[in-house]
C-alpha positions as CSV (number, residue, x, y, z in Angstrom):
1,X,0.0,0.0,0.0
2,X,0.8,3.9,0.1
3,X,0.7,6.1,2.5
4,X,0.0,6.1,6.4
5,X,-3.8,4.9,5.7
6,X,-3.5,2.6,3.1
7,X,-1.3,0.8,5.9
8,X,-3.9,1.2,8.6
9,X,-6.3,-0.7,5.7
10,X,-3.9,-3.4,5.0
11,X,-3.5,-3.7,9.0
12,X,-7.3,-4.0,9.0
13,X,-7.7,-6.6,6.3
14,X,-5.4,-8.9,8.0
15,X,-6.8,-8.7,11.0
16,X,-10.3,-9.3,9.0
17,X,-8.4,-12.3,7.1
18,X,-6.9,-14.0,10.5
19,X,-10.3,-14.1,11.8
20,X,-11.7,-15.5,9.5
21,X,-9.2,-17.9,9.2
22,X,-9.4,-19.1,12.6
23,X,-13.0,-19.4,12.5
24,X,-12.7,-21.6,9.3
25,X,-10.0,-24.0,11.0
26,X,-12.9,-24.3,13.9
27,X,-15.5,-24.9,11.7
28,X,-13.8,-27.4,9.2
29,X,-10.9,-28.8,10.5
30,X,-10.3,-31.3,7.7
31,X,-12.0,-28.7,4.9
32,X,-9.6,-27.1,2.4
33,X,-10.5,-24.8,-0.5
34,X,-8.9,-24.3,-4.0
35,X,-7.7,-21.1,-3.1
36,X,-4.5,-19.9,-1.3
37,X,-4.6,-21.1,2.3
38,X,-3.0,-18.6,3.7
39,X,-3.4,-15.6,4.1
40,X,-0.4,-13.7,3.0
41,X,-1.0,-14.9,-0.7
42,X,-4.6,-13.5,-0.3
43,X,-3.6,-10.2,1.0
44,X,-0.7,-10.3,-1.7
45,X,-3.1,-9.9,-4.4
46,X,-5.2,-6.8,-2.3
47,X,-4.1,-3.0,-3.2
48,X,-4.7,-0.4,-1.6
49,X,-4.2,3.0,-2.4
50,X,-4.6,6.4,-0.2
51,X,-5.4,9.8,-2.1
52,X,-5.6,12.8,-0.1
53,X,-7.9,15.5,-1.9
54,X,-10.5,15.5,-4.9
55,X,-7.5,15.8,-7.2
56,X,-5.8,12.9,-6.5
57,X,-8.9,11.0,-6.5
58,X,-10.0,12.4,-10.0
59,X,-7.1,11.2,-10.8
60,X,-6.8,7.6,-10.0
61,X,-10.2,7.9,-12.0
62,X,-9.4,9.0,-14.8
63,X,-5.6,7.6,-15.0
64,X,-4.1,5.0,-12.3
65,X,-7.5,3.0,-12.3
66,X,-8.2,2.5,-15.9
67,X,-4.2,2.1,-16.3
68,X,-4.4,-0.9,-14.1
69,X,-7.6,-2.5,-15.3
70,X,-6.0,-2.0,-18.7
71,X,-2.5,-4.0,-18.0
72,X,-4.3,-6.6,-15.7
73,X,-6.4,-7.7,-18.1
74,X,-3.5,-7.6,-20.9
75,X,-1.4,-9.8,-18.6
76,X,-4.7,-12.1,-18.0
77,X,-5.1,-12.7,-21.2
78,X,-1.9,-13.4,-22.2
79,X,-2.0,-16.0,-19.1
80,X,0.7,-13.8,-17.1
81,X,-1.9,-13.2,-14.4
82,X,-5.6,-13.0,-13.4
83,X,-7.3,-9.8,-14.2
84,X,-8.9,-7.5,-11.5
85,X,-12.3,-9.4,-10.1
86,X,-13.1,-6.1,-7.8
87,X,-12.6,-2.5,-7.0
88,X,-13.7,-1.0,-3.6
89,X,-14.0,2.7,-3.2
90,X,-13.8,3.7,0.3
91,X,-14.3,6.8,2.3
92,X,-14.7,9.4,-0.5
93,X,-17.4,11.6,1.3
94,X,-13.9,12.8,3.5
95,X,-12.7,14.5,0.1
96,X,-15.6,16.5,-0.7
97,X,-16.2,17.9,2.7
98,X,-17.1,21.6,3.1
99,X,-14.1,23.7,4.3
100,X,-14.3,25.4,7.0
101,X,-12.8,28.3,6.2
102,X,-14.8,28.8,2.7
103,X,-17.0,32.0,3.1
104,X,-20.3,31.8,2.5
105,X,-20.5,33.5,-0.9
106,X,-17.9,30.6,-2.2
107,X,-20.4,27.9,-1.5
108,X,-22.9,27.5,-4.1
109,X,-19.3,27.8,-6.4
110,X,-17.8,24.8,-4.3
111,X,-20.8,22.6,-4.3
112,X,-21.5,22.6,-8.1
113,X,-17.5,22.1,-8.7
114,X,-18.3,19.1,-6.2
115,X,-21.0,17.7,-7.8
116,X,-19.9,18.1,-11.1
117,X,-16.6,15.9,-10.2
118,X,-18.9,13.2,-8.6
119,X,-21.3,13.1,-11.2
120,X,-18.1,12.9,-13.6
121,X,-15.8,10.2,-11.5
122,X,-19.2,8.1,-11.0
123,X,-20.0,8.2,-15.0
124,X,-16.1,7.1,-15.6
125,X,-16.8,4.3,-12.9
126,X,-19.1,3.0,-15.2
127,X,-17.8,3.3,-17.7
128,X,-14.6,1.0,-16.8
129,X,-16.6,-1.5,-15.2
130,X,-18.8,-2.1,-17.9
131,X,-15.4,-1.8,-20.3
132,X,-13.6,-3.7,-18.0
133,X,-16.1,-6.4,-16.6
134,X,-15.1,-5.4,-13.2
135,X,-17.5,-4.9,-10.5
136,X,-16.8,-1.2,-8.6
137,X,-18.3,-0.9,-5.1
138,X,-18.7,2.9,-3.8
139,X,-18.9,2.9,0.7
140,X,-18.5,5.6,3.0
């Protein structure tokens, strides 16, 4: 990952994957699955990435993120790879807060610049996963 959250996240999902684990062992002691059994070569095949403002987000939209769909799916179908099987888009209502310190005759300017990036960013979204036969999952 990059960046001081993106290693809080990939803190998170291995605490999320250990669990789990564990409670599979309890549950089927003698059960194995096709996929990796550990963890490590689960969470080796999970990005993450941290952006800081509505900049950097518009651009892993509009370059990083189709960049990497693109060579995945290259490399997947030259059978160097698999391709991308999910995209997860968290916390993006933290980018797009109000500033505190924007006066009050700036915010009708701010919120349409805001809306017109989301509406923008979410058209690209699906865009790529319809290009890209990716499913793209939006939280907060």
């Amino acid at each position: 990952g990059e960046g001081g959250n993106s290693s809080r996240i990939s803190y998170r999902l291995r605490q999320i994957a250990d669990v789990q684990q564990q409670e599979k062992n309890a549950r089927f002691p003698t059960f194995t699955l096709s996929l990796p059994s550990t963890n490590d070569s689960v969470l080796s095949r999970i990005l993450t990435r941290f952006v800081r403002n509505s900049d950097e987000f518009t651009e892993l939209v509009d370059v990083t993120l189709p960049t990497m769909l693109a060579t995945k799916l290259q490399k997947s179908n030259n059978n160097e790879g698999g391709r991308i099987g999910l995209v997860v888009l968290d916390s993006m209502a933290g980018l797009f807060r109000l500033p505190e310190n924007l006066q009050q005759n700036q915010k009708s300017l701010y919120f349409a610049k805001r809306s017109n990036i989301l509406f923008n960013c979410s058209a690209k979204l699906k865009k790529l996963s319809h290009q890209y036969y990716v499913p793209i999952v939006v939280v907060n």
